[in-house]
Backbone as XML, in Angstrom:
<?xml version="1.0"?>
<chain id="A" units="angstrom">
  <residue number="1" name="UNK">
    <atom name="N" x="-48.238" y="-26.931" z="-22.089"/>
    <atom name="CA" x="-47.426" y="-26.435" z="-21.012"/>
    <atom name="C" x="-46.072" y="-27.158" z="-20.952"/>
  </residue>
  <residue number="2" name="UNK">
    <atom name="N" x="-45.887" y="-28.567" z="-21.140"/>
    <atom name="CA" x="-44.581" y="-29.460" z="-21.181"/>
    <atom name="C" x="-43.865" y="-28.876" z="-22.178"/>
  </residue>
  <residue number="3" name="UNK">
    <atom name="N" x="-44.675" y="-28.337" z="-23.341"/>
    <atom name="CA" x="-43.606" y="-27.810" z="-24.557"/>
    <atom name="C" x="-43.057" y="-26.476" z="-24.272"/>
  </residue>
  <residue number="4" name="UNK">
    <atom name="N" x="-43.385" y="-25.909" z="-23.180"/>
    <atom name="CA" x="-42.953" y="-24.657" z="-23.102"/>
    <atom name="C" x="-41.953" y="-24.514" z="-22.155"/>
  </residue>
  <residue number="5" name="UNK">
    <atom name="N" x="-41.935" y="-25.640" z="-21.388"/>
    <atom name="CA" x="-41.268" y="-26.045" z="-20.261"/>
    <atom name="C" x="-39.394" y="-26.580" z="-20.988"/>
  </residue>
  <residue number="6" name="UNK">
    <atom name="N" x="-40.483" y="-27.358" z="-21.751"/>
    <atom name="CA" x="-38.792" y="-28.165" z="-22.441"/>
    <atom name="C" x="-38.140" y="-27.084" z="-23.702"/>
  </residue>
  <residue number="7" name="UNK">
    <atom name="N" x="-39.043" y="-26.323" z="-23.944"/>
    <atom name="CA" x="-38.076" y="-24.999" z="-24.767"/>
    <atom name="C" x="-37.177" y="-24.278" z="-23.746"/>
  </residue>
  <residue number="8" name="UNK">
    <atom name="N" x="-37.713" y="-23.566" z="-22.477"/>
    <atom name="CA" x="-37.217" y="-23.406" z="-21.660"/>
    <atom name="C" x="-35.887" y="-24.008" z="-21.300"/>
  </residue>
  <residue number="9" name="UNK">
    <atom name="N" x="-36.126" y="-25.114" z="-20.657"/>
    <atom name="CA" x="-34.740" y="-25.737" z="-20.438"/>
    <atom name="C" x="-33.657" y="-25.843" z="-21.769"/>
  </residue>
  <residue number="10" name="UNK">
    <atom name="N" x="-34.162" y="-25.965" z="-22.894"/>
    <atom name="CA" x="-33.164" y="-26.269" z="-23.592"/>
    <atom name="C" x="-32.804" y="-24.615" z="-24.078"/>
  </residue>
  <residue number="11" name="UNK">
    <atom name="N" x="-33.246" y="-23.574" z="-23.818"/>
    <atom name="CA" x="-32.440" y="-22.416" z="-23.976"/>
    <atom name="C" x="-31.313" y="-22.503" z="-22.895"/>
  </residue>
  <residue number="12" name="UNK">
    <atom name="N" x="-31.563" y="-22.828" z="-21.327"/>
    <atom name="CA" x="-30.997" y="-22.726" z="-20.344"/>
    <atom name="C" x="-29.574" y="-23.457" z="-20.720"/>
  </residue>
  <residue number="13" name="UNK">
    <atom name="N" x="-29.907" y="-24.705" z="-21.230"/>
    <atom name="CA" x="-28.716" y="-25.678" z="-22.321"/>
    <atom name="C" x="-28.268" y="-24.921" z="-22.861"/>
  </residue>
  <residue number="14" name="UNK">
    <atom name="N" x="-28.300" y="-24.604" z="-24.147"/>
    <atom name="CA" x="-27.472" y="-24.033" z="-24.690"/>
    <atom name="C" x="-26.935" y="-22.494" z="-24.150"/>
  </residue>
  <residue number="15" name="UNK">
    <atom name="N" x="-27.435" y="-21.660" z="-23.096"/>
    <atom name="CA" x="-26.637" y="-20.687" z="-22.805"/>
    <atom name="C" x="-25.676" y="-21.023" z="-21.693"/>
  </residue>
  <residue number="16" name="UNK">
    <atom name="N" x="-25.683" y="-22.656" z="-21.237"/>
    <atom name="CA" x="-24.877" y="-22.974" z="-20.231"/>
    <atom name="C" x="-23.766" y="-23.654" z="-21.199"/>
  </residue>
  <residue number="17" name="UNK">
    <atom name="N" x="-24.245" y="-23.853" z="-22.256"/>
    <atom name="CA" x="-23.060" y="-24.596" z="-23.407"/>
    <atom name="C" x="-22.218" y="-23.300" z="-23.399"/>
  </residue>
  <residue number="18" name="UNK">
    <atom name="N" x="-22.927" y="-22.164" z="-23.945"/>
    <atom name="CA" x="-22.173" y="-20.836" z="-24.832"/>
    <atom name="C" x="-21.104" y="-20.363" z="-23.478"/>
  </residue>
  <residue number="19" name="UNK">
    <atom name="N" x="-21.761" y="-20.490" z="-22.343"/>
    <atom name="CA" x="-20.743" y="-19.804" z="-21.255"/>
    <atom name="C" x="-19.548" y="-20.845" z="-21.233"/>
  </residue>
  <residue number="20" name="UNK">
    <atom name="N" x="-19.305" y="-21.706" z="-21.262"/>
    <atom name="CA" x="-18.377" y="-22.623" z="-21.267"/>
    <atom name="C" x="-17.080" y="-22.927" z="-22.711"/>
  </residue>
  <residue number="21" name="UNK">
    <atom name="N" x="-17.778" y="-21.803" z="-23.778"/>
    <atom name="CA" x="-16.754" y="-22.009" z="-24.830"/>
    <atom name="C" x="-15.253" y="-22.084" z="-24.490"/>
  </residue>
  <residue number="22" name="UNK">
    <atom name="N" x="-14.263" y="-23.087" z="-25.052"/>
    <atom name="CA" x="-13.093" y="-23.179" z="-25.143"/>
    <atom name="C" x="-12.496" y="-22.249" z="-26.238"/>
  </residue>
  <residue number="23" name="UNK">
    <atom name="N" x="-11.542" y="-20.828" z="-25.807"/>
    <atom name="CA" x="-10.571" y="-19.627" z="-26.772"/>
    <atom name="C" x="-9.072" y="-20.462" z="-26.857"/>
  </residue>
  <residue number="24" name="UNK">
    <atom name="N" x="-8.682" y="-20.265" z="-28.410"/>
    <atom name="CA" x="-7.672" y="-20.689" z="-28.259"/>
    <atom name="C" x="-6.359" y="-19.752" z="-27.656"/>
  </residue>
  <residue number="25" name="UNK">
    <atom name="N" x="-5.711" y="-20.667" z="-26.483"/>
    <atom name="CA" x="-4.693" y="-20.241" z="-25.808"/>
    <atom name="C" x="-3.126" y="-19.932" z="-26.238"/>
  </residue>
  <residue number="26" name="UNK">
    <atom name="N" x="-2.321" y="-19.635" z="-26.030"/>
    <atom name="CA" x="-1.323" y="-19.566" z="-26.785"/>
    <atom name="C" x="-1.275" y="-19.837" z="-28.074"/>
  </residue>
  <residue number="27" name="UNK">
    <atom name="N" x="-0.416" y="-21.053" z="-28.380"/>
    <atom name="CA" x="-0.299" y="-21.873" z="-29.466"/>
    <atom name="C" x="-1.615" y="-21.998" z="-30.244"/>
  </residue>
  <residue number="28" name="UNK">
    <atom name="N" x="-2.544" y="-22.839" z="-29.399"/>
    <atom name="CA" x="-3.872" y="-23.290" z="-30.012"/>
    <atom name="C" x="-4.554" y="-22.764" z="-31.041"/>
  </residue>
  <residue number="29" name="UNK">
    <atom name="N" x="-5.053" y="-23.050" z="-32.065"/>
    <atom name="CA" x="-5.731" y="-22.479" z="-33.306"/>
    <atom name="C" x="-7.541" y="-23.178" z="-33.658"/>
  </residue>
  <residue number="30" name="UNK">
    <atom name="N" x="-8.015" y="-22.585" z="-34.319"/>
    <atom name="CA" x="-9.146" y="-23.504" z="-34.881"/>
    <atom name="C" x="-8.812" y="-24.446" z="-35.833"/>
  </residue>
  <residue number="31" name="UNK">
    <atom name="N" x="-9.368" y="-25.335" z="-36.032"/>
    <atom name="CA" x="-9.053" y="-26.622" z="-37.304"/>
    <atom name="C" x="-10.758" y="-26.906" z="-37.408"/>
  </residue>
  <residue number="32" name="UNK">
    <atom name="N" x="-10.297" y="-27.386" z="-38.870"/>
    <atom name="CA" x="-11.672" y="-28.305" z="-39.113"/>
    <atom name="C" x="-11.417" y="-29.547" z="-39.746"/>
  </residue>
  <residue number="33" name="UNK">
    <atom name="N" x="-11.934" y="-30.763" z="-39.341"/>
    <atom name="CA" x="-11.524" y="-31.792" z="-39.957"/>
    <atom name="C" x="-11.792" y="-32.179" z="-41.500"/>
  </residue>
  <residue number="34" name="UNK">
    <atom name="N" x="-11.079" y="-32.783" z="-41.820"/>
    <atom name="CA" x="-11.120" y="-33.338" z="-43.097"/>
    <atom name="C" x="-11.608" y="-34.408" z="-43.547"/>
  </residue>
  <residue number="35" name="UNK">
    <atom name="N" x="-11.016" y="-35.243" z="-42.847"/>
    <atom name="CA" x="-10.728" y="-36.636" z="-43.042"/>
    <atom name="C" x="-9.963" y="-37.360" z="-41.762"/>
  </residue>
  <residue number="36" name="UNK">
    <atom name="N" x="-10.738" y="-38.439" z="-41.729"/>
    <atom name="CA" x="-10.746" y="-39.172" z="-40.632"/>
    <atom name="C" x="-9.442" y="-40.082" z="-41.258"/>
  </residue>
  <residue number="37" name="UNK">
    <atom name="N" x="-8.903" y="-40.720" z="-40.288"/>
    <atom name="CA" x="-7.536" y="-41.472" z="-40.775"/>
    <atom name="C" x="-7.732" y="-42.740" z="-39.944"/>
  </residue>
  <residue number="38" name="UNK">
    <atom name="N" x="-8.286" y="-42.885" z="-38.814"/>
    <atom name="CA" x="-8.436" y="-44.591" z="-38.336"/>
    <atom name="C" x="-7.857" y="-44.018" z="-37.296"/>
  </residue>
  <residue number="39" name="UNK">
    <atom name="N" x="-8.268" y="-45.122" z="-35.862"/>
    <atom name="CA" x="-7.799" y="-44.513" z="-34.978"/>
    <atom name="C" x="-7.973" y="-43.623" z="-33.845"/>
  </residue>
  <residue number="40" name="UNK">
    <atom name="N" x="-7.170" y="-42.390" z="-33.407"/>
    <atom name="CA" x="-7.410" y="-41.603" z="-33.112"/>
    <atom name="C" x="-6.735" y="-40.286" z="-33.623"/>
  </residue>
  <residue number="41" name="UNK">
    <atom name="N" x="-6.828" y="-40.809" z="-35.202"/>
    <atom name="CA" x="-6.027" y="-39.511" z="-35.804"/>
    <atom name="C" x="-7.270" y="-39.071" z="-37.120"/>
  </residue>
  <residue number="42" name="UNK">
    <atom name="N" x="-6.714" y="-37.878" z="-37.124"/>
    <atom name="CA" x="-7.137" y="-37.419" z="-38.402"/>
    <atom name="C" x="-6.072" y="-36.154" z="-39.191"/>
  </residue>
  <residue number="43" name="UNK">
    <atom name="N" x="-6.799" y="-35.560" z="-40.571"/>
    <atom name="CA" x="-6.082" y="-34.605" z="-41.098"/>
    <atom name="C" x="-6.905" y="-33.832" z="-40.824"/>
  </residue>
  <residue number="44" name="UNK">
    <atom name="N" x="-6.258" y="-32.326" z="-40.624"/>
    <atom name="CA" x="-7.261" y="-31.237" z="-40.135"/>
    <atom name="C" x="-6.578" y="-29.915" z="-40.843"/>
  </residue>
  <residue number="45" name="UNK">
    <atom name="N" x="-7.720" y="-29.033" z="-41.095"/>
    <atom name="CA" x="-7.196" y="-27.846" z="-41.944"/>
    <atom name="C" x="-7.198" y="-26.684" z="-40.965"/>
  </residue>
  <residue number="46" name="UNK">
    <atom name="N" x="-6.175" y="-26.154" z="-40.330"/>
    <atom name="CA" x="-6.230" y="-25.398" z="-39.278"/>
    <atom name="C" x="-6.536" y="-24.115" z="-40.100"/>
  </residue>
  <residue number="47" name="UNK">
    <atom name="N" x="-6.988" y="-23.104" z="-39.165"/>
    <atom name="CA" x="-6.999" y="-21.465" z="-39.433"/>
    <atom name="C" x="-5.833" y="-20.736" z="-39.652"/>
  </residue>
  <residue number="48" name="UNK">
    <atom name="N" x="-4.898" y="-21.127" z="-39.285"/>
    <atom name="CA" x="-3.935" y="-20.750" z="-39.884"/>
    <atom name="C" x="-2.914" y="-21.098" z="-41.214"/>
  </residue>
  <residue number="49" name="UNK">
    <atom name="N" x="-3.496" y="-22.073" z="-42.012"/>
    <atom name="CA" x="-3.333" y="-21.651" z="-43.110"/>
    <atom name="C" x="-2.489" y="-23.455" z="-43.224"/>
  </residue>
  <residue number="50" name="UNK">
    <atom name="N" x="-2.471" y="-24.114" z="-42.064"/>
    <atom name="CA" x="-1.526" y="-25.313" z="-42.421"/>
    <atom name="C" x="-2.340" y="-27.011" z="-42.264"/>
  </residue>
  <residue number="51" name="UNK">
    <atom name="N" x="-1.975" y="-27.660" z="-42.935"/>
    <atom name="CA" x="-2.528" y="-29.084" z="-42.257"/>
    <atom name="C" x="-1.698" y="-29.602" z="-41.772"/>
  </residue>
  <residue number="52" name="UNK">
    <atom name="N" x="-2.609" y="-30.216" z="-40.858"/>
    <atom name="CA" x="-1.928" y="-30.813" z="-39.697"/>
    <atom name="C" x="-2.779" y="-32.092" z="-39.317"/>
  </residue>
  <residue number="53" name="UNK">
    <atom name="N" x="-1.650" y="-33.013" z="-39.031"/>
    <atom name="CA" x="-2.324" y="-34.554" z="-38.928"/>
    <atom name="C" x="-2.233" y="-34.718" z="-37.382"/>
  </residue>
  <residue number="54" name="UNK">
    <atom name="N" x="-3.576" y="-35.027" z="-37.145"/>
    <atom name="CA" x="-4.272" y="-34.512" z="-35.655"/>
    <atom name="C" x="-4.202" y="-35.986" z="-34.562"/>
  </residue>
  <residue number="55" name="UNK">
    <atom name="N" x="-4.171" y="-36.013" z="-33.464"/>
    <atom name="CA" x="-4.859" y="-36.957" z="-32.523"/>
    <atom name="C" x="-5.711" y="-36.754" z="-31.249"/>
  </residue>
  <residue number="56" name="UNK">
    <atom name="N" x="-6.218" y="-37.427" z="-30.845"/>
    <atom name="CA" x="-6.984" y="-37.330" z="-29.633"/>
    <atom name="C" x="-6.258" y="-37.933" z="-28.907"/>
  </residue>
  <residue number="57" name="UNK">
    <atom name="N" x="-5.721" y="-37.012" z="-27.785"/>
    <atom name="CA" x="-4.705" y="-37.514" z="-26.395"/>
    <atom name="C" x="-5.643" y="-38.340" z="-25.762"/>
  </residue>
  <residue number="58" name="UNK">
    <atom name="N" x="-4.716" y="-39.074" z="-25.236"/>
    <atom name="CA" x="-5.730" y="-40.619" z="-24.475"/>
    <atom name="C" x="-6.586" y="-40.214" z="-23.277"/>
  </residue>
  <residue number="59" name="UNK">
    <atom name="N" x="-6.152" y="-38.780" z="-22.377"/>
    <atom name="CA" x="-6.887" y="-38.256" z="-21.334"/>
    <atom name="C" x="-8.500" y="-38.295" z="-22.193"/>
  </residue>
  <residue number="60" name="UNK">
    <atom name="N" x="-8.950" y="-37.821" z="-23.377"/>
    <atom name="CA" x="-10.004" y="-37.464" z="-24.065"/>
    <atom name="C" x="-10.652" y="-38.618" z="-24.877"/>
  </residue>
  <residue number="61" name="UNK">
    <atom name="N" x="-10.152" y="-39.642" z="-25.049"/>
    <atom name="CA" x="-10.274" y="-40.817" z="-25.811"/>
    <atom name="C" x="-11.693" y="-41.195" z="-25.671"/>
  </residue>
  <residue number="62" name="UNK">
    <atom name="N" x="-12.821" y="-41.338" z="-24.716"/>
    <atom name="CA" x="-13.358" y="-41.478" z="-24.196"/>
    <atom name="C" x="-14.474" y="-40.739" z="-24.560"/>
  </residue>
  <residue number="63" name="UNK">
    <atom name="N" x="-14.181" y="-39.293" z="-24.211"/>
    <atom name="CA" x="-14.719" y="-38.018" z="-24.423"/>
    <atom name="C" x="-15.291" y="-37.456" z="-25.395"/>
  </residue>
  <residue number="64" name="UNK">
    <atom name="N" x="-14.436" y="-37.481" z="-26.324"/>
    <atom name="CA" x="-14.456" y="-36.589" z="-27.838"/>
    <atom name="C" x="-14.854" y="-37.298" z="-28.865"/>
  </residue>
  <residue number="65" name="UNK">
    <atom name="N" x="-15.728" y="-37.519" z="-29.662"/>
    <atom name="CA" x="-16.213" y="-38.400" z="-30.356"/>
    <atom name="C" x="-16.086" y="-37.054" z="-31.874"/>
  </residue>
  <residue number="66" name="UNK">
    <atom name="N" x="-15.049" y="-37.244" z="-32.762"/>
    <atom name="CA" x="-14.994" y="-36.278" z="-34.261"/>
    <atom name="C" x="-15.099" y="-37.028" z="-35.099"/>
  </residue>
  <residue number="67" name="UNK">
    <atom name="N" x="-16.147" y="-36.106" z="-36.101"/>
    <atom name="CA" x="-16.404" y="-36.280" z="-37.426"/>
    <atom name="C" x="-16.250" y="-35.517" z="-38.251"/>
  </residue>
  <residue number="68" name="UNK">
    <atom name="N" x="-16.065" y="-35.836" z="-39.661"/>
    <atom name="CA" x="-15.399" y="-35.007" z="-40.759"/>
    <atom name="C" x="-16.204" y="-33.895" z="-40.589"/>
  </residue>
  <residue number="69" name="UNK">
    <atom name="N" x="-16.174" y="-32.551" z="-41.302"/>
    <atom name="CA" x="-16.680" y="-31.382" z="-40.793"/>
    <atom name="C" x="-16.593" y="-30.864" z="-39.654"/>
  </residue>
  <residue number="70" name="UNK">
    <atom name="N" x="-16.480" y="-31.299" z="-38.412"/>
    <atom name="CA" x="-16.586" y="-30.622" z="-36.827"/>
    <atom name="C" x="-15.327" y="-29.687" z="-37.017"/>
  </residue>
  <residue number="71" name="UNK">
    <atom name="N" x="-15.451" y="-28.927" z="-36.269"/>
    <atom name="CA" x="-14.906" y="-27.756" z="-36.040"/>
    <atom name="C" x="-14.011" y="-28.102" z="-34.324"/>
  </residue>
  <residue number="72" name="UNK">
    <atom name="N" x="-12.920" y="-28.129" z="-34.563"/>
    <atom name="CA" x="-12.198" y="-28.412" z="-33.372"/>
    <atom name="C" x="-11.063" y="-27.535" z="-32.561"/>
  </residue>
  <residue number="73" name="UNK">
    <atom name="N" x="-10.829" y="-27.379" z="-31.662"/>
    <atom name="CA" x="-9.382" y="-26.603" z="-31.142"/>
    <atom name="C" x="-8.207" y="-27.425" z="-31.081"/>
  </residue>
  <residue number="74" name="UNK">
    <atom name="N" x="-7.207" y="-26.846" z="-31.935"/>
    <atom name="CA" x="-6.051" y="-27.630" z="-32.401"/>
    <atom name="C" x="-4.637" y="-27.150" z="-31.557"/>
  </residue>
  <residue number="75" name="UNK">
    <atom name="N" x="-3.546" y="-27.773" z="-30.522"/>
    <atom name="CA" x="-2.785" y="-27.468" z="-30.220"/>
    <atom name="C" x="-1.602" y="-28.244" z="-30.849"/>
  </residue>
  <residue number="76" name="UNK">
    <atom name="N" x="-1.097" y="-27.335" z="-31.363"/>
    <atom name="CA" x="0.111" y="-27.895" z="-32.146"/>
    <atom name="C" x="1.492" y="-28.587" z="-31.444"/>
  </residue>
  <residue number="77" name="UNK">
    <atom name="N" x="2.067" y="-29.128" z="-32.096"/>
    <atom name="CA" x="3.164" y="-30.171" z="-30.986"/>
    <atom name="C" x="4.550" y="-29.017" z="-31.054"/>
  </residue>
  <residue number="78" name="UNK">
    <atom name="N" x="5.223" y="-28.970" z="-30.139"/>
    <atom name="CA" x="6.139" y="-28.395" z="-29.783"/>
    <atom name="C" x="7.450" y="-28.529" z="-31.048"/>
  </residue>
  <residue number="79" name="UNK">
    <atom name="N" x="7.340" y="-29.897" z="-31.467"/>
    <atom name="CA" x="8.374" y="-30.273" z="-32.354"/>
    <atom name="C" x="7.596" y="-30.670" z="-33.675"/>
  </residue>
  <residue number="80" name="UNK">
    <atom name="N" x="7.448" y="-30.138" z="-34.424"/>
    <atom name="CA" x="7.178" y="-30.720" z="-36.279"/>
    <atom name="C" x="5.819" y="-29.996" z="-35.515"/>
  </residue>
  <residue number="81" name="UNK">
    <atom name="N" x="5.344" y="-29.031" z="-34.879"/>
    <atom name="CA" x="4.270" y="-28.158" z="-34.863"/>
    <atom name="C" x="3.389" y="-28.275" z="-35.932"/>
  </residue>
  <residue number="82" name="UNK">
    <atom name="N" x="4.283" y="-27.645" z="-37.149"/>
    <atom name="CA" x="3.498" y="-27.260" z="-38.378"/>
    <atom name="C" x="2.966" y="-28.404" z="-39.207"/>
  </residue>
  <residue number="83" name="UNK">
    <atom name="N" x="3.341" y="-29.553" z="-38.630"/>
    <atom name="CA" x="2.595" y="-30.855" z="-39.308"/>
    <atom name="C" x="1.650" y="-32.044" z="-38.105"/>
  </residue>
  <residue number="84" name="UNK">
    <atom name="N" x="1.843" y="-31.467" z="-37.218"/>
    <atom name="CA" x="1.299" y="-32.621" z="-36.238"/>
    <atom name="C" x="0.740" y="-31.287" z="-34.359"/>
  </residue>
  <residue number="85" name="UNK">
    <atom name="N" x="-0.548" y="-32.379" z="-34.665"/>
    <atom name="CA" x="-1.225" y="-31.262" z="-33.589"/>
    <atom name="C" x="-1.796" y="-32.854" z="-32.436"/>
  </residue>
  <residue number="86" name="UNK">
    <atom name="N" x="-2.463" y="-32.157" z="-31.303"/>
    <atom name="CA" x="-3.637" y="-32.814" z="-30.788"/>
    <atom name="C" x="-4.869" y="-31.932" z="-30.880"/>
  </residue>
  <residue number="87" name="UNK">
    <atom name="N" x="-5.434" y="-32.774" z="-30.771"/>
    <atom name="CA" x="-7.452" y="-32.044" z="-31.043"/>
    <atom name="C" x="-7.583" y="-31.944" z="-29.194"/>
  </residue>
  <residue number="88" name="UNK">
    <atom name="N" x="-7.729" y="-31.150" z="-28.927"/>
    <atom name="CA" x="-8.438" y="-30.411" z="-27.357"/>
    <atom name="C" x="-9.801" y="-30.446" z="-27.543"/>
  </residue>
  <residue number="89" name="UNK">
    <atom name="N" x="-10.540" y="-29.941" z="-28.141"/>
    <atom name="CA" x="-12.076" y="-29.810" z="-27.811"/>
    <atom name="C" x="-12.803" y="-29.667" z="-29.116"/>
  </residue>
  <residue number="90" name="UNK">
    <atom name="N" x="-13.805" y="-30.074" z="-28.904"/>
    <atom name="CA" x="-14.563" y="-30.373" z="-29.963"/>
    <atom name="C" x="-16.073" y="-29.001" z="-29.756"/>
  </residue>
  <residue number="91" name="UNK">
    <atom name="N" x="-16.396" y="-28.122" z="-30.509"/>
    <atom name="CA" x="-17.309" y="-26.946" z="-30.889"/>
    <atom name="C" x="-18.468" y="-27.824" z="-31.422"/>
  </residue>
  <residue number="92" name="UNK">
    <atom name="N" x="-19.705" y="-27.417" z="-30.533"/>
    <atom name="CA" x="-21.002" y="-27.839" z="-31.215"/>
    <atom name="C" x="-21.493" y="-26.406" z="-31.940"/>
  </residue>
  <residue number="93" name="UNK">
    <atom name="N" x="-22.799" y="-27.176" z="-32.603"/>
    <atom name="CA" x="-23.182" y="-25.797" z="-33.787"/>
    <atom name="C" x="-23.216" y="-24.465" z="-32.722"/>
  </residue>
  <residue number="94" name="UNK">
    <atom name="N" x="-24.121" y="-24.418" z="-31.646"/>
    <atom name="CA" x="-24.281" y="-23.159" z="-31.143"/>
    <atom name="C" x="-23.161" y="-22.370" z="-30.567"/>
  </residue>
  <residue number="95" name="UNK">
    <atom name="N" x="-21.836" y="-23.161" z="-29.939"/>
    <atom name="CA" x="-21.388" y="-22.933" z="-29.389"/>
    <atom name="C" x="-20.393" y="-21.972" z="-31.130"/>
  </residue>
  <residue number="96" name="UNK">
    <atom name="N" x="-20.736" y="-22.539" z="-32.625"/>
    <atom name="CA" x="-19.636" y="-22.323" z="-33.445"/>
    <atom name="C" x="-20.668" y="-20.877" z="-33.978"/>
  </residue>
  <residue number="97" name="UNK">
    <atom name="N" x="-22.150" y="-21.459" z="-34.007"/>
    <atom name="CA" x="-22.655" y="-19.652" z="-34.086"/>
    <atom name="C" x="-22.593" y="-18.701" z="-33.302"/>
  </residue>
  <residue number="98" name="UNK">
    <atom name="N" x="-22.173" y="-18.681" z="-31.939"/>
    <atom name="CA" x="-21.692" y="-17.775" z="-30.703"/>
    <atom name="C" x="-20.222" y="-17.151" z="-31.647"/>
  </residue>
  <residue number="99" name="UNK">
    <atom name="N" x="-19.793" y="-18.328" z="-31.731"/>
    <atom name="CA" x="-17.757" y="-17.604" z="-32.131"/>
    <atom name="C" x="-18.028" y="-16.437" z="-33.727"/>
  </residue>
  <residue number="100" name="UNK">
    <atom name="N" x="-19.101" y="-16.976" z="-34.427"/>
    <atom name="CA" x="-19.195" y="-16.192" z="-35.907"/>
    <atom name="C" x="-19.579" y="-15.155" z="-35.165"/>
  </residue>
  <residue number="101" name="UNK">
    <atom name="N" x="-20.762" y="-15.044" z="-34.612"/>
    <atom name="CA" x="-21.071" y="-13.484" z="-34.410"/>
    <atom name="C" x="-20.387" y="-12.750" z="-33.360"/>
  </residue>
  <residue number="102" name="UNK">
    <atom name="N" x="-19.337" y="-13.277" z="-32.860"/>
    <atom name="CA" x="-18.761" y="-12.753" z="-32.047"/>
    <atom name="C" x="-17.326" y="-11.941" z="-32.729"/>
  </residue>
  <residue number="103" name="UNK">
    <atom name="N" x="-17.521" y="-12.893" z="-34.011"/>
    <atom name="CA" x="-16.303" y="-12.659" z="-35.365"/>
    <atom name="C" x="-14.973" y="-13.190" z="-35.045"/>
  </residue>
  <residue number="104" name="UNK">
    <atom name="N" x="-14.952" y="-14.093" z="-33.802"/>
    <atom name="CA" x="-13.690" y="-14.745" z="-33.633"/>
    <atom name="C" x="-13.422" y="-15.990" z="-34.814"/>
  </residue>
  <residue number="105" name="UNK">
    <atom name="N" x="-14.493" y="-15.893" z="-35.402"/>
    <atom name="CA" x="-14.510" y="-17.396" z="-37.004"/>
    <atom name="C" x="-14.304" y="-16.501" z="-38.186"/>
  </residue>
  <residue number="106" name="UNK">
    <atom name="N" x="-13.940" y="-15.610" z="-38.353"/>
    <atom name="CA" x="-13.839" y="-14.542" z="-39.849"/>
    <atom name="C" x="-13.133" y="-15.609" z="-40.708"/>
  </residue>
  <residue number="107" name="UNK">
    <atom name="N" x="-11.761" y="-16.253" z="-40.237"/>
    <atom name="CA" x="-11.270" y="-17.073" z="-41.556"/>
    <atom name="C" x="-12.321" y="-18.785" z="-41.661"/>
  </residue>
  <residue number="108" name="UNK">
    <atom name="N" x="-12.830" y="-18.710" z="-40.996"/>
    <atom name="CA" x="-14.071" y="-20.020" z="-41.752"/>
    <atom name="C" x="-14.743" y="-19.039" z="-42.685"/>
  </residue>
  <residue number="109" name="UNK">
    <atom name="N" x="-15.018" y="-18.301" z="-43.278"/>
    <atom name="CA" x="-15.469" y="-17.892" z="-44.096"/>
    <atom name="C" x="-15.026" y="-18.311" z="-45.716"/>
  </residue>
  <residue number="110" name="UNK">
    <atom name="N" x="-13.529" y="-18.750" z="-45.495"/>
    <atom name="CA" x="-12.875" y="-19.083" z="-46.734"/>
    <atom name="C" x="-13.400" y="-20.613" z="-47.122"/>
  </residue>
  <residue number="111" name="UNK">
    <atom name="N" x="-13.830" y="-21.021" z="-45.391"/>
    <atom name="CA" x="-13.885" y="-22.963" z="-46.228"/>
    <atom name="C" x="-15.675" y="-22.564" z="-46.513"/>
  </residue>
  <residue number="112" name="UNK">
    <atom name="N" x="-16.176" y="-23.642" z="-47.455"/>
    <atom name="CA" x="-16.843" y="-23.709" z="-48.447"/>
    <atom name="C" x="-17.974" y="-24.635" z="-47.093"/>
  </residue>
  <residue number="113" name="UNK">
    <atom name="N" x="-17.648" y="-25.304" z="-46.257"/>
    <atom name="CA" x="-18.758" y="-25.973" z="-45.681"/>
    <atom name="C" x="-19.452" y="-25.068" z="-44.359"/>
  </residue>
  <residue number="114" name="UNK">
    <atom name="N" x="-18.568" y="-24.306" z="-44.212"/>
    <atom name="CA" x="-19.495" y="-23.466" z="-43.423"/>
    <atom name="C" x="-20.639" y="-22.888" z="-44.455"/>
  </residue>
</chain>
């Protein structure tokens, strides 16, 4: 009965994760990391086709804990955009199998670790 209980809740989890997904807003794009750089930076291969050397704004420092592979929301900087972003939010697996079948991930299809 406890095991049926704690399946339970953890569906309730993850459909309270999936309602809460972060869309990228304006600017914002998907990235996936690469490579960690020390710090609170990394290199990240955005969906749109550019890399971009990433940070975690100090509001999130705390918060966001990335590792190579994670799948992140990337807002690009106003000035040198196309080379320098901050990382906004970090996508767990369910929340990144919600976005595939939803087909908002069609260009992760090109990287090789999905």
């Amino acid at each position: 009965m406890s095991v049926k209980k704690a399946q339970e809740e953890r569906q309730e989890y993850l459909a309270e994760e999936i309602r809460r997904i972060k869309l990228p807003r304006g600017r914002q794009v998907f990235g996936m990391v690469e490579q960690l750089l020390g710090g609170t930076r990394m290199r990240v291969k955005c969906f749109d086709g550019k890399l971009r050397v990433c940070r975690v704004p100090g509001r999130f420092k705390r918060m966001l804990w990335i590792r190579e592979g994670d799948t992140i929301l990337v807002e690009p900087w106003e000035l040198s955009g196309d080379d320098r972003g901050d990382a906004m939010y970090k996508y767990s697996k369910a929340q990144l199998q919600y976005l595939r079948n939803k087909g908002m991930l069609k260009e992760a299809q090109a990287f090789q670790e999905f």
